[in-house]
C-alpha positions as CSV (number, residue, x, y, z in Angstrom):
1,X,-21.7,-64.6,-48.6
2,X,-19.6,-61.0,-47.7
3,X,-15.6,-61.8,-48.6
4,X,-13.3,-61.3,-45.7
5,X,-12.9,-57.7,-47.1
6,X,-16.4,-56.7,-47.0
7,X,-16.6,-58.1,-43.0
8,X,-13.2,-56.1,-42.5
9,X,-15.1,-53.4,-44.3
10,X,-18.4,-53.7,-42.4
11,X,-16.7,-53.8,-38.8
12,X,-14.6,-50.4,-39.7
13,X,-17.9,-48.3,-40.6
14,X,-20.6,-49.3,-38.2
15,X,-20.5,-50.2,-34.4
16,X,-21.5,-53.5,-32.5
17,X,-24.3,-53.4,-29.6
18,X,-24.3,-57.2,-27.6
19,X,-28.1,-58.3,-27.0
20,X,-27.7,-60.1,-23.8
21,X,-31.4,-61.2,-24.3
22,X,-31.1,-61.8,-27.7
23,X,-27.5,-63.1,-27.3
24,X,-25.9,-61.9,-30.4
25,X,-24.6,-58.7,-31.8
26,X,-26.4,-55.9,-33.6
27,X,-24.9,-53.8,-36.1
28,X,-25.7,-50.3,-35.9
29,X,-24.5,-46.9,-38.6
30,X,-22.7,-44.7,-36.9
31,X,-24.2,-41.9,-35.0
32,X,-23.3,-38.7,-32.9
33,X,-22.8,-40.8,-29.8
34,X,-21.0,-44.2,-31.2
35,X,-18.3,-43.7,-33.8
36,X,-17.4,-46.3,-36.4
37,X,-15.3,-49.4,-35.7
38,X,-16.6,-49.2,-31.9
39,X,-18.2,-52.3,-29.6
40,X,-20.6,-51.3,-27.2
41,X,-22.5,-52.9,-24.9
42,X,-25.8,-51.2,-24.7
43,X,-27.8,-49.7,-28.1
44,X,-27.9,-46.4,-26.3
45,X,-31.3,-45.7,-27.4
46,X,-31.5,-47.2,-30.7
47,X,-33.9,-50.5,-31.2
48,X,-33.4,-53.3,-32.5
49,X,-35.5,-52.4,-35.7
50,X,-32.6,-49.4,-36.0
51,X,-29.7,-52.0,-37.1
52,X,-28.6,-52.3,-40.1
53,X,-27.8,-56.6,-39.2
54,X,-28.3,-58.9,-36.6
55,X,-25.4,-61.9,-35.8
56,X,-26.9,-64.3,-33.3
57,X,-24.1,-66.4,-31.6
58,X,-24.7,-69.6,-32.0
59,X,-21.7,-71.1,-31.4
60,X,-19.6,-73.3,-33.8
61,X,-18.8,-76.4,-34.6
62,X,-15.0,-78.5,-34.1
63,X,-14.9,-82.1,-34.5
64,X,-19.2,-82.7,-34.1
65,X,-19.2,-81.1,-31.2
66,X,-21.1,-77.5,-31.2
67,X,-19.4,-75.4,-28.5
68,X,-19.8,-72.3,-27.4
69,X,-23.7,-71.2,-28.4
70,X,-25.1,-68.1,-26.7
71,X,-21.6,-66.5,-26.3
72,X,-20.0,-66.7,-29.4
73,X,-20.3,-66.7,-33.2
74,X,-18.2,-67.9,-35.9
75,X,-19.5,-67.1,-39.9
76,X,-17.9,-68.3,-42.9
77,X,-16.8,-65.5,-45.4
78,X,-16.9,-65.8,-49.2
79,X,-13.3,-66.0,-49.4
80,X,-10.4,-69.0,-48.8
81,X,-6.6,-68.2,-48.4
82,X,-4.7,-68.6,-51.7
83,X,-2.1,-70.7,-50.3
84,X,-4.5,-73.4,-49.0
85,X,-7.8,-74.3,-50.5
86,X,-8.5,-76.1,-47.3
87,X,-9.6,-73.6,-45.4
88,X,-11.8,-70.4,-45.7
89,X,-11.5,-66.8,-43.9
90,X,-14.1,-66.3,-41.1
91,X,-15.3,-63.5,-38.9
92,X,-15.3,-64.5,-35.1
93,X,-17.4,-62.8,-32.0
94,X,-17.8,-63.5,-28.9
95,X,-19.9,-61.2,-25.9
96,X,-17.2,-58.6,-25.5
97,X,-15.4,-58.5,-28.7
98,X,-15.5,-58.8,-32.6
99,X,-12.8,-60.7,-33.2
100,X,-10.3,-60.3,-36.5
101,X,-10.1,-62.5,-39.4
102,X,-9.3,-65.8,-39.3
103,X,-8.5,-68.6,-41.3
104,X,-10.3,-72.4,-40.3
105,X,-10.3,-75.5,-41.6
106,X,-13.4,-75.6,-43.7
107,X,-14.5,-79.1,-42.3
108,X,-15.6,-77.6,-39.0
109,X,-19.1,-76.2,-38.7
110,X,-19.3,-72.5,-39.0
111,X,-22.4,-70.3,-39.5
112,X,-23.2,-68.4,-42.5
113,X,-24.6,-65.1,-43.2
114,X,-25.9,-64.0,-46.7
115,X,-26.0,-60.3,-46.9
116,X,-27.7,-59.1,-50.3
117,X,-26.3,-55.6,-51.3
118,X,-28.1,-53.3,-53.0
């Protein structure tokens, strides 16, 4: 799974597209018209088998109860806060914005995204 470092890392060199149909984001390089770092809302030309990644939003989970799906994304990262093994960094979305870091308790659901780098 990416560390929080390599989602920080990932948001600050590519930009975001939303997929209303597919309800997720894509993640896009960076190109003459969209710089790095940037959300957008339509792939201005690019398809879908241009991005580099694809995080569906399905929601999360908080106490059994899934909340949220179609409009928002929550995904685990590799790494926990030092300070409390309880919990584990995440990245967070939702249809207009990539949210920062976060820390969660690690009993509630979260998805997760295994990225292999070459």
């Amino acid at each position: 799974m990416p560390t929080s470092a390599e989602f920080k890392a990932l948001k600050a060199a590519t930009y975001w597209a939303w997929d209303a149909t597919d309800m997720g984001y894509y993640v896009f390089a960076p190109d003459a018209s969209n710089t790095a770092g940037k959300i957008v809302e339509e792939t201005n030309g690019l398809t879908k088998a241009d991005a580099l990644l694809f995080f569906p939003a399905a929601g999360y989970g908080n106490g059994g109860n899934l909340s949220y799906v179609g409009s928002s994304g929550r995904y685990w990262s590799g790494s926990q806060p030092s300070d409390d093994t309880g919990k584990a960094h995440q990245m967070s979305f939702d249809n207009s914005d990539v949210g920062p870091q976060l820390d969660n308790s690690r009993s509630n659901g979260r998805s997760v995204r295994p990225v292999y780098l070459r």
